[in-house]
C-alpha positions as CSV (number, residue, x, y, z in Angstrom):
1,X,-45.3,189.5,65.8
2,X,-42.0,189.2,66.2
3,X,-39.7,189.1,62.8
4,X,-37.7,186.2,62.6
5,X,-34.0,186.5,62.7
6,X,-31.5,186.5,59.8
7,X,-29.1,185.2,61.9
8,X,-29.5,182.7,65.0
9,X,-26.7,182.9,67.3
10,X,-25.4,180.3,69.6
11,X,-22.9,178.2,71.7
12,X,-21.0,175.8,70.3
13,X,-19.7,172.8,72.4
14,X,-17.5,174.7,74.3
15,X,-18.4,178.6,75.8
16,X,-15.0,179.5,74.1
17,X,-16.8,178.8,70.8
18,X,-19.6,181.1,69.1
19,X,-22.3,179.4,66.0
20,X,-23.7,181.7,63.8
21,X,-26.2,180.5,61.6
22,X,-27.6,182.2,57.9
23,X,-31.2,182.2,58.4
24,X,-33.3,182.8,55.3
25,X,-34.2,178.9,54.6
26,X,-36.9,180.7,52.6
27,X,-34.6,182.4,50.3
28,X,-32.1,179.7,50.6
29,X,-30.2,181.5,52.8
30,X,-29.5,184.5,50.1
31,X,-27.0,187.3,51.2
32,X,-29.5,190.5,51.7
33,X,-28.3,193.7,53.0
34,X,-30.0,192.8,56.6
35,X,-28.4,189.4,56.7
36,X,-24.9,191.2,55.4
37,X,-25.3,193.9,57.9
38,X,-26.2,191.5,61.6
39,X,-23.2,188.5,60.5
40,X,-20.5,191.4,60.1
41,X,-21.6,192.8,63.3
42,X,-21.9,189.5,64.9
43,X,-17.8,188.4,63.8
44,X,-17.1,191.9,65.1
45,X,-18.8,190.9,68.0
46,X,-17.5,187.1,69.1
47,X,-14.2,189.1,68.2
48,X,-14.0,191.5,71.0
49,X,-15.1,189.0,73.5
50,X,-12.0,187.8,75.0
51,X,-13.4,184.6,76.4
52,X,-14.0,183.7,72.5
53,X,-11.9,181.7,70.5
54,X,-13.8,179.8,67.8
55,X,-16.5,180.6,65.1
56,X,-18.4,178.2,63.6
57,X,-20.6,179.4,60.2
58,X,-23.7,177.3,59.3
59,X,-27.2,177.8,57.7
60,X,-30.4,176.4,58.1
61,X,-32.5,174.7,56.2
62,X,-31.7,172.9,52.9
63,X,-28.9,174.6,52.1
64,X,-25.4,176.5,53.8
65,X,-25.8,179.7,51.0
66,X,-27.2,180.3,47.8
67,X,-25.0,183.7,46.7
68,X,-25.7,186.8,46.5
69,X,-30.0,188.1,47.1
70,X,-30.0,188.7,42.9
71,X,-33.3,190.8,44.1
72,X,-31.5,193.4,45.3
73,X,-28.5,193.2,43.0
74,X,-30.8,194.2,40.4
75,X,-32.2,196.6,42.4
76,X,-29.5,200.0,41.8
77,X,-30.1,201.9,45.1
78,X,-28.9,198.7,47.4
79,X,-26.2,197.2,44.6
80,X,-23.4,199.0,46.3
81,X,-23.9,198.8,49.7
82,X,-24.7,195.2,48.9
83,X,-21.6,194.6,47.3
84,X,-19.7,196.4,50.0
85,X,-21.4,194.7,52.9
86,X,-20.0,191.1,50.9
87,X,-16.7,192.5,51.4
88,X,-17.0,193.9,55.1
89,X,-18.3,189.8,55.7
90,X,-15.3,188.4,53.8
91,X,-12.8,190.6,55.5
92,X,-14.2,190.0,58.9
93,X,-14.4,186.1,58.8
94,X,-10.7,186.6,57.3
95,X,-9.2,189.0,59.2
96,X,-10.8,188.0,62.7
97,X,-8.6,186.4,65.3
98,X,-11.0,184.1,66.1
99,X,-10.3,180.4,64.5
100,X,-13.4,180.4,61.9
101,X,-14.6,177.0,60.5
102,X,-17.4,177.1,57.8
103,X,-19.7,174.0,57.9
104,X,-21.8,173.7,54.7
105,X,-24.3,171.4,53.3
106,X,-26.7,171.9,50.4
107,X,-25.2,174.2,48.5
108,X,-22.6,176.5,48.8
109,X,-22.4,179.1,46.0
110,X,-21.4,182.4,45.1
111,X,-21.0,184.4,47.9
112,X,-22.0,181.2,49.7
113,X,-18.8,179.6,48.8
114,X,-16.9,182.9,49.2
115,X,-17.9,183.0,52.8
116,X,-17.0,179.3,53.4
117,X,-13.7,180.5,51.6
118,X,-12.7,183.2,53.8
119,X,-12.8,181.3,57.0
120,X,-9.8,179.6,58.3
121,X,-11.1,175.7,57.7
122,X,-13.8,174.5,56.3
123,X,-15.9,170.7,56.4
124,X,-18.8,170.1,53.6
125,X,-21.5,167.7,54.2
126,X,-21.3,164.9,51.5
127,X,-23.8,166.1,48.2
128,X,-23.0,169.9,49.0
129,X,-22.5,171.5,45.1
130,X,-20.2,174.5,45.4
131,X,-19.2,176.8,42.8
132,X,-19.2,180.0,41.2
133,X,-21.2,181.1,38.5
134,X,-20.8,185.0,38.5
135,X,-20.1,184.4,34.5
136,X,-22.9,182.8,33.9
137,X,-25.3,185.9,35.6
138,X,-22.8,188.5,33.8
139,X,-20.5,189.3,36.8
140,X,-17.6,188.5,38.1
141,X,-16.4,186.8,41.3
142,X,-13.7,189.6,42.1
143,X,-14.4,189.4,45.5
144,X,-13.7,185.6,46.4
145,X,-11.6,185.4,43.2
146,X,-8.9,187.1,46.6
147,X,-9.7,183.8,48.3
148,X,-9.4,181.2,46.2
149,X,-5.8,182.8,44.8
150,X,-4.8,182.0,48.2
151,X,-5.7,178.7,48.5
152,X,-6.1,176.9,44.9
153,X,-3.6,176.1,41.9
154,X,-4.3,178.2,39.0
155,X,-5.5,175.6,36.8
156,X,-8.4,174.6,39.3
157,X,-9.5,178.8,39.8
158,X,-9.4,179.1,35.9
159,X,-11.5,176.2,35.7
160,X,-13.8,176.9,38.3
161,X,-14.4,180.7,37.7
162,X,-15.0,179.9,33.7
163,X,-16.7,177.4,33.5
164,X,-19.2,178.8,36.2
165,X,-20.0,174.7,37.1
166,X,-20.8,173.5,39.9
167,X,-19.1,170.4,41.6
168,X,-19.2,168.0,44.3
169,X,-17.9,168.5,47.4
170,X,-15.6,165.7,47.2
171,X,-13.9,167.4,44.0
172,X,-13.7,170.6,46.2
173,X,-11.3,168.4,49.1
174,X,-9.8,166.9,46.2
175,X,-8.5,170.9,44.9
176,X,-8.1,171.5,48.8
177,X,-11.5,174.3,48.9
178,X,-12.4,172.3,52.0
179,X,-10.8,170.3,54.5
180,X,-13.4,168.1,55.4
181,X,-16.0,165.8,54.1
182,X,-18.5,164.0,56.3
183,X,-21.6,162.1,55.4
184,X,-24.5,164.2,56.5
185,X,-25.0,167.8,58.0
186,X,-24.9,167.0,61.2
187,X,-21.3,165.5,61.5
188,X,-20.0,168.2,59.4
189,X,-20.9,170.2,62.3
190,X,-19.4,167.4,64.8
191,X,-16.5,167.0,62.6
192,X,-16.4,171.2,62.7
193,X,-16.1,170.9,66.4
194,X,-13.6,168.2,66.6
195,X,-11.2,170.7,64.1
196,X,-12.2,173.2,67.2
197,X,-11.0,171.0,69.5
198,X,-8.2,169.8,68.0
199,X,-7.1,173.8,67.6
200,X,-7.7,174.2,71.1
201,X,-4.9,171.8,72.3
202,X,-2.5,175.0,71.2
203,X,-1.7,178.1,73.0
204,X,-3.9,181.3,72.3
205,X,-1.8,183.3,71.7
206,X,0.9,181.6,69.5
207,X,-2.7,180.6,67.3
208,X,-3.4,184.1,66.8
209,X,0.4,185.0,66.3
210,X,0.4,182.2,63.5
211,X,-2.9,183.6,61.8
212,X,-1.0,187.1,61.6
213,X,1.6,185.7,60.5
214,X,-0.2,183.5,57.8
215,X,-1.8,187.0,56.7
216,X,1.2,188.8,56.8
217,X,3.8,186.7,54.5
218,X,1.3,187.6,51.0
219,X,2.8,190.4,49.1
220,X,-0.6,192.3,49.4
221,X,-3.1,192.3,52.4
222,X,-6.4,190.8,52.1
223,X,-8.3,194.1,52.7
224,X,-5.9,196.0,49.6
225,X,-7.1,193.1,47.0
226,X,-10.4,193.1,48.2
227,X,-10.7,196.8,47.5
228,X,-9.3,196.1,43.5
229,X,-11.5,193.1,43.6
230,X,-14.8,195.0,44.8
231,X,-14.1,197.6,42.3
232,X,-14.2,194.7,39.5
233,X,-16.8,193.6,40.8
234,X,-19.2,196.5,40.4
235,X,-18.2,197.2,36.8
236,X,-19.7,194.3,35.6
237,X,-22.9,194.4,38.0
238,X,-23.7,197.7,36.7
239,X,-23.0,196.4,33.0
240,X,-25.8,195.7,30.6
241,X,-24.3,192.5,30.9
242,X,-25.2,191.8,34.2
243,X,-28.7,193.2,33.8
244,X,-29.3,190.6,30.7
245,X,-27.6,188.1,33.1
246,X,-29.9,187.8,36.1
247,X,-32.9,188.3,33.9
248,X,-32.1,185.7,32.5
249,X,-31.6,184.1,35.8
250,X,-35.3,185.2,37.4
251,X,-36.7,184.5,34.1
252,X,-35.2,180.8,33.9
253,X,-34.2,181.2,30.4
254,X,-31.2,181.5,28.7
255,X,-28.9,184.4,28.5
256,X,-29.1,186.3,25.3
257,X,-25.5,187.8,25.3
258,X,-24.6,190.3,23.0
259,X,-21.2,190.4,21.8
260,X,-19.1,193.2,23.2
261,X,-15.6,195.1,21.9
262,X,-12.4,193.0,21.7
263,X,-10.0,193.4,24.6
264,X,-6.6,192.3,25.0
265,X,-5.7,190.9,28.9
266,X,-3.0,193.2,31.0
């Protein structure tokens, strides 16, 4: 028997346009090594074909992306490559030339909603929940914390980050996390192709020159923050902390958090 795929590739409306789609319905579309691994080759991909122009991100099933496969973050020989592999897929979606345009329904958290972050636009299905509840599991969202100081007001990412809540996705257009909201899954994806469309009025190569550009006027690349960010990140998910967190989590019970040494913020 063949195994199903972790990722379904397609066109989109136009051949200029490539549809990836997160296929673990089962797992709620949970970011595992294997998925990690085939949607960072697949960007790379769509990338280096030059009759490509567009990326559309999607998931099946229920839900656009649940986070991060908790399994395997607790499991100490795949945590690292696991957490790398989140930033090779964040820096692909973000760096690519390509015009990338999450589409998200469900649920988009965690890494979910740091892989809707890192594309260029991005339309939510009305009901989505998105949010980012590292805290509550013991980590900490260093690696779309790079994202969303790009595109948020600090009083929203504070908010959001530390109160670990979840939120509706008309709250997320109201902050400006997405761009879009459209009543059911299937015309976020129509809406996603008319943003496409809309894109594909202007030249080629003044689109790419504006995304590099765009990328260009931060005082710190993306890949430079992502690196500080991943390094963050993988001192609290190999804290005691984390470990107590996503028991917690599996165990669907409480976190018993143990008070830790006072620290003054740099």
């Amino acid at each position: 028997m063949k195994p199903i795929p972790r990722l379904v590739l397609s066109e989109g409306d136009g051949p200029d346009t490539t549809v990836l789609t997160l296929n673990r319905p089962e797992k709620r579309n949970a970011l595992s090594v294997g998925l990690l691994g085939e949607l960072v080759a697949a960007v790379r991909a769509a990338e280096e074909n030059p009759a490509q122009r567009f990326l559309i991100l999607r998931g099946e099933g229920p839900v656009f992306c649940a986070g991060l496969d908790l399994d395997e973050a607790a499991d100490e020989s795949l945590a690292h490559r696991s957490a790398g592999l989140v930033a090779e897929a964040l820096l692909a979606l973000s760096g690519s030339r390509l015009v990338t345009i999450a589409c998200v329904h469900g649920a988009a958290v965690a890494g979910g909603a740091g892989l809707m972050g890192a594309c260029d636009m991005a339309v939510a299905a009305a009901g989505t929940r998105i949010g980012y509840p590292e805290t509550r599991r013991g980590l900490v969202a260093g690696l779309v914390m790079t994202f969303l100081r790009r595109q948020l007001h600090e009083r929203d990412i504070r908010e959001i980050l530390l109160t670990g809540e979840l939120f509706a996705a008309e709250r997320a257009l109201e902050i400006g996390l997405v761009n879009r909201v459209a009543p059911t899954p299937e015309a976020a994806f129509a809406a996603a192709a008319r943003l496409a469309e809309s894109v594909r009025q202007g030249g080629p190569q003044a689109i790419e020159a504006t995304k590099r550009l765009l990328a260009e006027l931060w005082h710190s690349p993306v890949k430079a923050d992502l690196d500080r960010a991943l390094t963050a990140h993988m001192d609290a998910r190999n804290s005691a902390e984390a470990a107590e967190g996503i028991a917690a989590f599996h165990g669907k019970r409480p976190p018993k958090w143990a008070p830790g040494p006072p620290r003054r913020l740099a």
